[in-house]
MARKERO-100251 format. One record per residue (C-alpha): x, y, z. Coordinates in Angstrom, 3 decimals, padded with zeros to 6 digits. Example, Ala and Ser with C-alpha at 12.3 -4.5 7.8 and 13.67 -1.06 7.14 Angstrom:
REM MARKERO-100251
+----------+----------+----------+
:       px :       py :       pz :
+----------+----------+----------+
:  012.300 : -004.500 :  007.800 :
:  013.670 : -001.060 :  007.140 :
+----------+----------+----------+
This chain:
REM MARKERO-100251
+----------+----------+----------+
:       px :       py :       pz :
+----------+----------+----------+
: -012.852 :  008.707 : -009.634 :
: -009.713 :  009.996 : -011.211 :
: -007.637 :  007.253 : -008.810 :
: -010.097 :  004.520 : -010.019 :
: -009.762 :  005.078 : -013.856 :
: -006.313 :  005.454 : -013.205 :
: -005.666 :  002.809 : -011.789 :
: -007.226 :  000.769 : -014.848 :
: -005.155 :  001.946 : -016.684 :
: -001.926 :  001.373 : -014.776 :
: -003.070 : -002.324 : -015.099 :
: -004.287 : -002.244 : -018.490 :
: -007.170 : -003.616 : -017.588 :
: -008.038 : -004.626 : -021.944 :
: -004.839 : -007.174 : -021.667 :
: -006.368 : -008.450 : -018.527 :
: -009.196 : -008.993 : -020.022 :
: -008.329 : -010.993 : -022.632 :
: -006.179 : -013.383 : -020.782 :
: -009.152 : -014.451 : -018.618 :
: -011.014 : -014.774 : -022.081 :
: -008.494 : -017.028 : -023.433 :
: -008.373 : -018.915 : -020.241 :
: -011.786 : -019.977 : -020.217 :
: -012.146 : -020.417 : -023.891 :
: -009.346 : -022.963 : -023.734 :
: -010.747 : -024.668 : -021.141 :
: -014.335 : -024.792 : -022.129 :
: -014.162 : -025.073 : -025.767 :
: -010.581 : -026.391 : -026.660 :
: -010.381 : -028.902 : -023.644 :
: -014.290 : -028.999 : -023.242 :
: -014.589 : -029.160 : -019.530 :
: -017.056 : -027.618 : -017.099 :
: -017.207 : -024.659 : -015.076 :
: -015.287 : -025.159 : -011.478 :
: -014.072 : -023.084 : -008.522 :
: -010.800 : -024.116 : -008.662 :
: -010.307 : -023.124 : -012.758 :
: -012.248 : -019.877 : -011.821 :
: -009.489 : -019.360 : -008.671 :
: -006.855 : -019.756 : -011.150 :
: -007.585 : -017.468 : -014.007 :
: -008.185 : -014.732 : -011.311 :
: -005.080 : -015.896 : -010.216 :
: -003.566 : -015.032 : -013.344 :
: -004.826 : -012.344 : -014.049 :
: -003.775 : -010.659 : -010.137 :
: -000.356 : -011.728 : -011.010 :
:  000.070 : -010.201 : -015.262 :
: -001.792 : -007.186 : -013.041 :
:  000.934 : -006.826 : -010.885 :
:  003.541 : -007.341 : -013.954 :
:  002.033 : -004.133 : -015.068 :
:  002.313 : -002.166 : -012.199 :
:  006.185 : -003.538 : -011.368 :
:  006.801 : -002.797 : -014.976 :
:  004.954 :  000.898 : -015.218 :
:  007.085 :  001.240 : -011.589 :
:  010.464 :  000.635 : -012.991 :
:  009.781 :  002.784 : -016.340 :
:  008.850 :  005.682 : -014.980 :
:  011.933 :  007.692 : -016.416 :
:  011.486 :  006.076 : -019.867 :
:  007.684 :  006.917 : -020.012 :
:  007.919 :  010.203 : -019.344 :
:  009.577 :  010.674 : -022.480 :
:  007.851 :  008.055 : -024.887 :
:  004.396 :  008.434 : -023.362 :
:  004.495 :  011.522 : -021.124 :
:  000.618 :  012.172 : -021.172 :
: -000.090 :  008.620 : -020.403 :
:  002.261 :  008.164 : -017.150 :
:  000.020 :  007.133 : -014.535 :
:  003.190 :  006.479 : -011.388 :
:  003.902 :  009.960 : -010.212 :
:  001.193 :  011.336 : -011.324 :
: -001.689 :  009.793 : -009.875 :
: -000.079 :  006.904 : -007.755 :
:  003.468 :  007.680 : -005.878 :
:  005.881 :  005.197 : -005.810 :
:  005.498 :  004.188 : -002.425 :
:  001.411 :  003.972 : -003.507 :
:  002.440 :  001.379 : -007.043 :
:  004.217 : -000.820 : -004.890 :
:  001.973 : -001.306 : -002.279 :
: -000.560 : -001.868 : -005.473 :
:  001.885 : -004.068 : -007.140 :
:  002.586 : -006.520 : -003.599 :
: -001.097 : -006.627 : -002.825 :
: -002.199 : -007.884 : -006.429 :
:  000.861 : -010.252 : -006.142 :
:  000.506 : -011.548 : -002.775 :
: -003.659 : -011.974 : -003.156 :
: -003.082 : -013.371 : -006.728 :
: -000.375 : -016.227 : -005.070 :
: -002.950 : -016.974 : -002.669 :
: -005.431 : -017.916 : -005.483 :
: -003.103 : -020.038 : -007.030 :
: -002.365 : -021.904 : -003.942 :
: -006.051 : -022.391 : -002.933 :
: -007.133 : -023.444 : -006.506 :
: -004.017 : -025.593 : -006.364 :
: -005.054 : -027.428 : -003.222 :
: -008.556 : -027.819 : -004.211 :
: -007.697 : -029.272 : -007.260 :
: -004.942 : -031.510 : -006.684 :
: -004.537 : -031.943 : -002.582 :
: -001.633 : -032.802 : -001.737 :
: -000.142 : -032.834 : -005.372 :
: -000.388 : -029.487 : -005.452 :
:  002.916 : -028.250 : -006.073 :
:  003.015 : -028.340 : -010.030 :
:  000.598 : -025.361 : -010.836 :
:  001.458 : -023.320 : -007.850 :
:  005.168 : -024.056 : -008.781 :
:  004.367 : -022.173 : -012.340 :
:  002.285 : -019.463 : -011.240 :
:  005.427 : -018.682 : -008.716 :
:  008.032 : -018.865 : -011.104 :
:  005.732 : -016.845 : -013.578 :
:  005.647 : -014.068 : -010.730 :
:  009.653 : -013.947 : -010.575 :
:  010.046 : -014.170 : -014.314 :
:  007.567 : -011.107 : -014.829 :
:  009.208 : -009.071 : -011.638 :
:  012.852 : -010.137 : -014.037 :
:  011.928 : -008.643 : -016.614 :
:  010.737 : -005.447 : -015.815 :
:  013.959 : -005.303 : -013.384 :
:  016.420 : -005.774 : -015.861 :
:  015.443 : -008.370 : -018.482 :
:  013.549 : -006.215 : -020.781 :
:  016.541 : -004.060 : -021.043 :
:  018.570 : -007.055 : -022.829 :
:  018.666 : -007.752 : -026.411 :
:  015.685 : -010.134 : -027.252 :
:  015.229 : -011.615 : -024.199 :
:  012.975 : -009.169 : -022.741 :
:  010.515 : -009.421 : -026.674 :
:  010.754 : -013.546 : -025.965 :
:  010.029 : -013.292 : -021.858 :
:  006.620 : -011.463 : -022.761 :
:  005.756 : -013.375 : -025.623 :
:  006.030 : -016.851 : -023.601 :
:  004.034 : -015.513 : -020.793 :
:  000.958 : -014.560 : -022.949 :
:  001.197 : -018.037 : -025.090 :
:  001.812 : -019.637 : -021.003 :
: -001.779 : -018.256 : -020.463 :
: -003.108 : -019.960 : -023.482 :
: -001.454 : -023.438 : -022.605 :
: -001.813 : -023.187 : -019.010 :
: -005.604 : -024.476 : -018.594 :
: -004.733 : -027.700 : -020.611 :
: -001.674 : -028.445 : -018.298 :
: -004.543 : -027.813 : -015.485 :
: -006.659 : -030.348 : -016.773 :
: -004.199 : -032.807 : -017.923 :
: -002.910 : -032.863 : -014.360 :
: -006.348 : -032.986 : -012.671 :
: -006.746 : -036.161 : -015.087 :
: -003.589 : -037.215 : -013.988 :
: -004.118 : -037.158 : -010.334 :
: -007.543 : -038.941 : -010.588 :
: -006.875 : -041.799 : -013.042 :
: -008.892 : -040.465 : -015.729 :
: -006.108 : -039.923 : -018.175 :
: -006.062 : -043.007 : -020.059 :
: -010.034 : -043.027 : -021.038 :
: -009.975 : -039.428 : -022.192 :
: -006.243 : -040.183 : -023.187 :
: -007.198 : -039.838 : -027.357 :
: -009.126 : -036.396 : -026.834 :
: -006.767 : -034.525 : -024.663 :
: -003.631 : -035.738 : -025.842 :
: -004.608 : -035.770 : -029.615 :
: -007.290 : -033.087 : -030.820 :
: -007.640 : -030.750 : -027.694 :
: -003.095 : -030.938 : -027.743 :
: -003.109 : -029.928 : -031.101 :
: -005.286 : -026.867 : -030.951 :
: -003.818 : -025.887 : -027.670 :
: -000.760 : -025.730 : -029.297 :
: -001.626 : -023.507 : -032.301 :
: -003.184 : -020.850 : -030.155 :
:  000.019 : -020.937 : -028.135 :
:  002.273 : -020.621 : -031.226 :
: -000.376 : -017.253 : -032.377 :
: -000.392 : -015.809 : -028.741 :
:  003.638 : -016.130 : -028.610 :
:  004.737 : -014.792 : -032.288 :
:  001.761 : -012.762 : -032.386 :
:  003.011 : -011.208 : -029.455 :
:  006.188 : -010.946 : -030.014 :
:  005.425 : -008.898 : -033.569 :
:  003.679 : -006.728 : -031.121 :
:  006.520 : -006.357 : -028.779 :
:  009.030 : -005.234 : -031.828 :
:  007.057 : -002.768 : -032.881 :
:  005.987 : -001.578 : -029.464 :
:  010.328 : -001.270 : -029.300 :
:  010.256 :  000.589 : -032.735 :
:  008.038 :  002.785 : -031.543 :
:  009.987 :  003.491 : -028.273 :
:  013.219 :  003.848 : -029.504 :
:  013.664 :  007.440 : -028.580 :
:  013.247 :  006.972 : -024.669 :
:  014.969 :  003.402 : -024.543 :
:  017.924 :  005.098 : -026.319 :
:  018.387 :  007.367 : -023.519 :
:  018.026 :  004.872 : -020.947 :
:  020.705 :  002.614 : -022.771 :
:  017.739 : -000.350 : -023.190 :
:  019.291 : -002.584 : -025.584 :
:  015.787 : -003.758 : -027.736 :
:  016.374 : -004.862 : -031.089 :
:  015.552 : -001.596 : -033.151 :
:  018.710 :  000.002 : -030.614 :
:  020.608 : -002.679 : -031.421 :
:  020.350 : -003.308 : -034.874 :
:  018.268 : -000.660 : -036.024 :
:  014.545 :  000.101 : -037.261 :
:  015.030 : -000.927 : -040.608 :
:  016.350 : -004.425 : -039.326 :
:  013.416 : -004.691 : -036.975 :
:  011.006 : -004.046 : -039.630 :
:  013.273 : -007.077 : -041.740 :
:  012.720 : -009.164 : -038.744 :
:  008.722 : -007.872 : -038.102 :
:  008.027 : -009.021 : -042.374 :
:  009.801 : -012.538 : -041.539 :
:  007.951 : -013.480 : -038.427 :
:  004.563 : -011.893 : -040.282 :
:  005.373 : -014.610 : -043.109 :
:  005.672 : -017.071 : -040.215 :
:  002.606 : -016.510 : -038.732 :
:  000.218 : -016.223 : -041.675 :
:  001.934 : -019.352 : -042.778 :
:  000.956 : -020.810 : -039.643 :
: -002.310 : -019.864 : -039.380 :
: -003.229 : -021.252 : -043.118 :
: -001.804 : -024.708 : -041.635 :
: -004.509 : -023.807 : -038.650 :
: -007.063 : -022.771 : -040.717 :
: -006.976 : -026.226 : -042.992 :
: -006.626 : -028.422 : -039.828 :
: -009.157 : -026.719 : -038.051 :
: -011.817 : -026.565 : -041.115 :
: -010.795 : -030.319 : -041.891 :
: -012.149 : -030.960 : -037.867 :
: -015.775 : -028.909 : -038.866 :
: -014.761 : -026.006 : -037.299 :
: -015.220 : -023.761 : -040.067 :
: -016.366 : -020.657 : -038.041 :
: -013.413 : -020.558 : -036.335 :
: -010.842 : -021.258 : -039.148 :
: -012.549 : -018.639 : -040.970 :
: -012.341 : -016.064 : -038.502 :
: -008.816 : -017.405 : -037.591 :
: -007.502 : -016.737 : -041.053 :
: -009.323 : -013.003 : -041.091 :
: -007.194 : -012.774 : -037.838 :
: -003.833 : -013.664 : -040.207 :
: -005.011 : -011.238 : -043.415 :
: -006.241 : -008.484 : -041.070 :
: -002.688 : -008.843 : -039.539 :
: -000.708 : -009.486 : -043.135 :
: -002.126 : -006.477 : -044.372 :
: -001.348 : -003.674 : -041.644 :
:  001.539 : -004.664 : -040.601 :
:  003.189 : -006.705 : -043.165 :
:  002.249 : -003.499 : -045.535 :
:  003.132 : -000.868 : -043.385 :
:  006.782 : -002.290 : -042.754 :
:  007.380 : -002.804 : -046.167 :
:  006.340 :  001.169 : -047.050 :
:  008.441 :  002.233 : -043.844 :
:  011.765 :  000.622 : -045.355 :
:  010.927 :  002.138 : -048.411 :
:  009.236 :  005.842 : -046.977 :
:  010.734 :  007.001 : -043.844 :
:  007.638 :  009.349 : -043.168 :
:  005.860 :  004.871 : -042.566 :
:  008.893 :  004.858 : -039.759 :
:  007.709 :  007.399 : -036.905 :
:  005.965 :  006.390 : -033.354 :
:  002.867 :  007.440 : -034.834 :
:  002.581 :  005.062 : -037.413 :
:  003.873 :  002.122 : -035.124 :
:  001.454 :  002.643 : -032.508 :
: -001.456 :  002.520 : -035.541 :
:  000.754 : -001.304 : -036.429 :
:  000.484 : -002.239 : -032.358 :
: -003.109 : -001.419 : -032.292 :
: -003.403 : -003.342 : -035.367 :
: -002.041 : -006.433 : -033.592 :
: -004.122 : -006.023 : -030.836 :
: -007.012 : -006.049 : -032.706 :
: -005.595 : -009.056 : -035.094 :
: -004.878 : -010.970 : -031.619 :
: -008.739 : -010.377 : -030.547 :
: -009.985 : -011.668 : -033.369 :
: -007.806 : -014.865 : -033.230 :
: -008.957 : -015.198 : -029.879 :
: -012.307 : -015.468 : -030.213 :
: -012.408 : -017.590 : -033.293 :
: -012.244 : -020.333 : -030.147 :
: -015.955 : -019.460 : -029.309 :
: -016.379 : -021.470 : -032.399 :
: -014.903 : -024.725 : -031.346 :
: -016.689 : -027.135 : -029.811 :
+----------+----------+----------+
């Protein structure tokens, strides 16, 4: 039982759970289509593949966890490294498989597109816990993308699936105008919304990345710039969502642009707030208080994500 829970955990099984959310809220309420085996193939897909991102990742960090996290390490304690791998290559490997089949279901022998993404998705994520998120920025940017990717992803599906069977140009004013649009502010929230999350999750790190010469952003340039940078793209994003929340309430969506801009406040207030007290108190600057802004985020994120239950 111990195994089982931990292994959960090792693939932080919450996150996974909210991409397949957001999958199928895209696709049923944003895009508006019905339930199919292929979609369904794909968001397991997904979700096999970010799975194995977090095993790959948890794999390569053991040293660093064991001295930001040490009673949450889960490789070498429960799983050996031999064990994760096999864990991570399985997940992979069945999760490409899925990909492929909903691929060729979906599109025959046009298949190559999604497949194509879902591959190169697998290579980025296996980058960047290899190396990538050890690079200034680029590692906060590769994780933001791939979360917003999972948001966008099931409108490219159907827009192709259109595509291939000539019914683009009749649902042409829905898909490319409306369904676009909305597609494309839940993107822009999962990416910067993210990648607030990521920042902080680096402020809050700092100690063990230091050691392991990581070169994240609060290493870099210190915690007092990341906290500058945190309050800017905070600004950004609440100013983004009020754009949202007026488009979205001007469609008759009010539900959602409601809960939508409780999603941007929530946010505004606990994390824009508690970076501007930690450049101003450095008892606001420890891990403690950082993990209380990621959770915030998380919770901010989850509330933004199912403001799409109310669009249809």
């Amino acid at each position: 039982m111990k195994k089982l829970l931990a292994f959960f955990r090792l693939v932080r099984w919450p996150n996974l759970l909210i991409t397949a959310l957001m999958m199928f809220l895209v696709y049923y309420n944003l895009v508006g289509m019905i339930s199919t085996v292929g979609f369904t193939l794909l968001v397991i897909s997904m979700v096999l593949i970010v799975a194995g991102g977090y095993v790959i990742n948890n794999i390569f960090d053991v040293d660093i966890d064991e001295i930001n996290k040490p009673d949450k390490l889960i490789v070498g304690r429960y799983f050996t490294e031999k064990q994760s791998k096999f864990i991570y290559w399985s997940l992979t490997i069945i999760g490409l498989a899925c990909a492929l089949a909903s691929s060729l279901m979906m599109f025959g022998k046009s298949f190559l597109t999604i497949f194509a993404c879902m591959v190169l998705l697998t290579g980025i994520l296996y980058s960047y816990s290899s190396g990538y998120k050890k690079r200034l920025v680029l590692g906060n940017v590769i994780v933001s993308l791939s979360v917003a990717f999972a948001v966008f992803l099931p409108w490219l599906f159907v827009m192709l699936y259109m595509m291939k069977e000539d019914m683009l140009v009749e649902n042409y004013d829905v898909l490319m105008h409306i369904s676009l649009r909305l597609v494309l502010i839940y993107t822009a929230f999962a990416f910067l919304m993210t990648m607030i999350r990521e920042i902080i999750k680096d402020m809050q790190d700092v100690e063990g990345d230091g050691r392991f010469h990581c070169r994240t952003i609060p290493i870099i340039w210190g915690v007092k710039a990341s906290q500058i940078i945190v309050i800017v793209l905070s600004l950004l994003t609440f100013v983004m969502i009020m754009y949202a929340k007026e488009y979205m309430h001007g469609l008759g969506f009010k539900t959602a642009s409601y809960l939508l801009n409780a999603s941007g406040v929530f946010m505004f207030m606990m994390v824009l707030g508690g970076n501007i007290f930690g450049m101003l108190d450095a008892s606001f600057r420890t891990p403690k208080q950082f993990h209380y802004q990621s959770i915030a985020m998380k919770i901010s994120m989850l509330i933004g994500v199912l403001s799409m239950f109310f669009i249809k």
